[in-house]
C-alpha positions, 0 to 999 in steps of 0.5 A: 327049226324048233317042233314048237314054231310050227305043224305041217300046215301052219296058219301063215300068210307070207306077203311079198313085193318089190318096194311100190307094189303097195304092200303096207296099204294092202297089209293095213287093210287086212288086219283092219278086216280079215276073214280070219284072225291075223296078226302081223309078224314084227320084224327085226331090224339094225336099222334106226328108227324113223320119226313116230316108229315105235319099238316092238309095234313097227320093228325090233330095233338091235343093235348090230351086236345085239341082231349077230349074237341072236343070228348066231343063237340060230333065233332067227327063222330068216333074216337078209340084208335089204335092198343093199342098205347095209342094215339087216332085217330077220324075223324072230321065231319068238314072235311066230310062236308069240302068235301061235299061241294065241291061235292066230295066223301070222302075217309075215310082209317080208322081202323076196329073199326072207320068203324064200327061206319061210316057204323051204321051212313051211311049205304049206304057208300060202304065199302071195306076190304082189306086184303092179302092172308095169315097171313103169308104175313102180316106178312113178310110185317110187317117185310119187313118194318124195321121200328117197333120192335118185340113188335109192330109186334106182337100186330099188328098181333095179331090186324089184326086177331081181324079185320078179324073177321070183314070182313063180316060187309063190302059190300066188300072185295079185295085181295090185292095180286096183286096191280093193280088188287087190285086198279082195283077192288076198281075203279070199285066198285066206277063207279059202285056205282057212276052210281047207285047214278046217275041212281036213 
C-alpha cells in the first residue's frame, strides 16, 4: 500500500449490497446532494460496455491483458470476480489518490468481497451496508427489472445471502425501505463523521 493513498483516517464512504438493495439510486442521490464534498471512485472492469456507458466516467473498461498486468503491478487496492460473472472488477489506487488530491472524500459502491480488503487497509473509512427488508424484495426487485434471466436472478440471490453474512463487518448498516429515509441516514453518517475528523 502506497503512503500517498491515504492518512489514518481517510475521507472514504464504502457503500455495499446485494444487487437490488438500491445502491445506484442512493449513490445518485448523494452526489446530487452531500454534506460534504464527495466523489465517486470509478472502478475497473474486464467487462464490455453497456449501450450509453461511457469510459473513465461509468468504469475503466480493460482488457483482461490489460486489467492482469495492472493486478500484477500491485494498482489495484482490491479487485474480485463479481457475481461468478467470469469478469473482474478492482478499484485503482490512481483514482483514490486522483480524488484526494482534489481534497475530496471518495465514494467507493463496491461489492461485499472488494469492501472487506478496503476496510482491513482503511479501518477508519465509514462503511455502510445497505440492505431491504426481506429477501423476498430483493427479490421482486430483481425481477422488477426485466433485465436478466432466471439464471442470473438465482445466482444473484443466492450471492445476496452470502453477503448478508457480512453485514457485521461494516460500521453501519441502513434499511433501504424507504429511499429518502435511506439517503438521509447515509448523509447523516457522513456530517457526523465529517465533524469528528474536524473536531480531532
Amino acid at each position: 500500500m502506497s503512503d500517498q493513498i491515504a492518512g489514518p483516517t481517510p475521507r472514504m464512504l464504502i457503500l455495499s449490497g446485494p444487487a437490488g438493495a438500491g445502491k445506484t439510486t442512493i449513490v445518485k442521490k448523494l452526489l446530487e446532494a452531500a454534506p460534504v464534498s464527495l466523489e465517486m471512485s470509478v472502478s475497473a472492469t474486464t467487462r464490455a460496455p453497456r449501450p450509453n456507458e461511457v469510459d473513465g466516467r461509468d468504469y475503466y473498461f480493460l482488457t483482461r491483458e490489460e486489467f492482469e498486468r495492472r493486478r500484477a503491478a500491485d494498482e489495484f487496492i482490491e479487485w474480485a470476480e463479481v457475481h461468478r460473472s467470469g469478469h473482474l472488477y478492482g478499484t485503482l489506487k490512481s483514482e483514490i489518490q486522483r480524488i484526494q488530491q482534489q481534497k475530496k472524500w471518495v465514494l467507493l459502491e463496491i461489492d461485499v468481497e472488494g469492501a472487506q480488503n478496503v476496510m482491513r487497509l482503511f479501518p477508519a473509512a465509514l462503511s455502510v451496508f445497505l440492505q431491504t427488508a426481506s429477501m423476498d424484495e430483493y427479490e421482486r426487485r430483481l425481477r422488477d427489472r426485466g433485465t436478466e434471466t432466471e439464471e442470473v436472478i438465482l445466482r444473484r440471490l443466492r450471492t445476496a445471502r452470502e453477503e448478508l453474512q457480512y453485514v457485521a463487518s461494516y460500521k453501519h448498516r441502513v434499511i433501504n425501505d424507504d429511499l429518502e429515509r435511506a439517503v438521509g441516514e447515509v448523509r447523516q453518517l457522513l456530517a457526523s463523521r465529517e465533524a469528528e475528523l474536524n473536531a480531532g
